[in-house]
N, C-alpha and C positions, 0 to 999 in steps of 0.2 A: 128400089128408090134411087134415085139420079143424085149423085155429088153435089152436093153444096158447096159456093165460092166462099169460104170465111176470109176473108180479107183485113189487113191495117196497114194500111200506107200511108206515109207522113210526106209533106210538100213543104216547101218552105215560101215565106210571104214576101211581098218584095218590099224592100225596104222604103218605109213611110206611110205604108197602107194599111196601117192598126186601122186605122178610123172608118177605113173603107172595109175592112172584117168585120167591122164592129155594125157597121150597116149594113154587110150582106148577113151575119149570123140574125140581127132581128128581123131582117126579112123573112129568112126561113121562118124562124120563128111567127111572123106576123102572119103567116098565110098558110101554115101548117095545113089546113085543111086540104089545101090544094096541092101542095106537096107530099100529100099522104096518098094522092089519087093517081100521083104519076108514080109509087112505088109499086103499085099494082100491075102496072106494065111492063115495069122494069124487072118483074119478081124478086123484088127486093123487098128481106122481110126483117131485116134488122138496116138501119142507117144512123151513124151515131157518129158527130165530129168533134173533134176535141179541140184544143190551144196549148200552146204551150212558148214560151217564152226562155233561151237558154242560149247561156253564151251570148245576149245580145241579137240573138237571131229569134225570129216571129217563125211556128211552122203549127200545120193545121195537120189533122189524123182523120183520115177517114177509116171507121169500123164498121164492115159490110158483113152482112148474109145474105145472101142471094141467090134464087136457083137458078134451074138452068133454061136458057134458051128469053131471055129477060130482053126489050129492050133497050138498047143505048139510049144513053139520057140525050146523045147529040144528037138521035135522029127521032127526037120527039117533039111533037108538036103542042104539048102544051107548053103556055106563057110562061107558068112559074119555073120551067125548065131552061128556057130560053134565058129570064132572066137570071138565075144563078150561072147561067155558061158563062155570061155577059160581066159578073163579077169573079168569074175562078180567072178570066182572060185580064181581069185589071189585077188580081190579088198575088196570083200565084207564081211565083218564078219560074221561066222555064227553061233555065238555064240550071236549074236543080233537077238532078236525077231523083225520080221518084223511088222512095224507099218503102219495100214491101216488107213488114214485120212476117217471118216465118209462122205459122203456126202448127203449136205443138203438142195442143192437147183438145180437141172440141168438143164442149160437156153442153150438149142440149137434151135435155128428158124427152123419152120416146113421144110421150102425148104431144109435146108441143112440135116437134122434127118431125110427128105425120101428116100434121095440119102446115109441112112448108113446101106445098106439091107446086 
């Protein structure tokens, strides 16, 4: 079986743009369906974002599972893809190095890790 990307990278928001997270997170939210149909292409079989508030700084966690050969969410054509690019470009700093959490221990049960082809 082919390496799984378990991923957690943390980004940090740019300052004043709570309200503009807060309308991209219910977006996802609102159209889930559609969103769940561009994870199929991407082979992404875990996606899960977090928030977090610290120091006075806004940063958002992305927690991925993904196989291999998945693709890039920039070179996809559906809409709901399009528009979360369209808020990571207004939300996200990028003048902030992307920080990738190590991981060190990945506990997925056989039955569920052979259905992540």
């Amino acid at each position: 079986m082919e390496p799984l990307a378990v991923e957690c990278g943390r980004f940090r928001v740019k300052k004043g743009m709570s309200d503009k997270v807060d309308e991209w997170m219910q977006f996802l939210n609102d159209h889930m369906a559609d969103v769940l149909l561009t994870l199929a292409d991407e082979k992404m079989y875990v996606e899960t974002i977090f928030r977090e508030v610290k120091d006075g700084e806004e940063y958002l966690y992305w927690y991925s599972i993904q196989g291999p050969n998945g693709q890039a969410v920039e070179t996809s054509n559906h809409e709901v893809d399009q528009i979360h690019l369209q808020f990571w470009e207004a939300c996200i700093d990028p003048t902030f190095k992307e920080e990738l959490l190590a991981p060190q221990v990945v506990m997925i049960p056989h039955p569920i890790r052979s259905q992540m082809k």
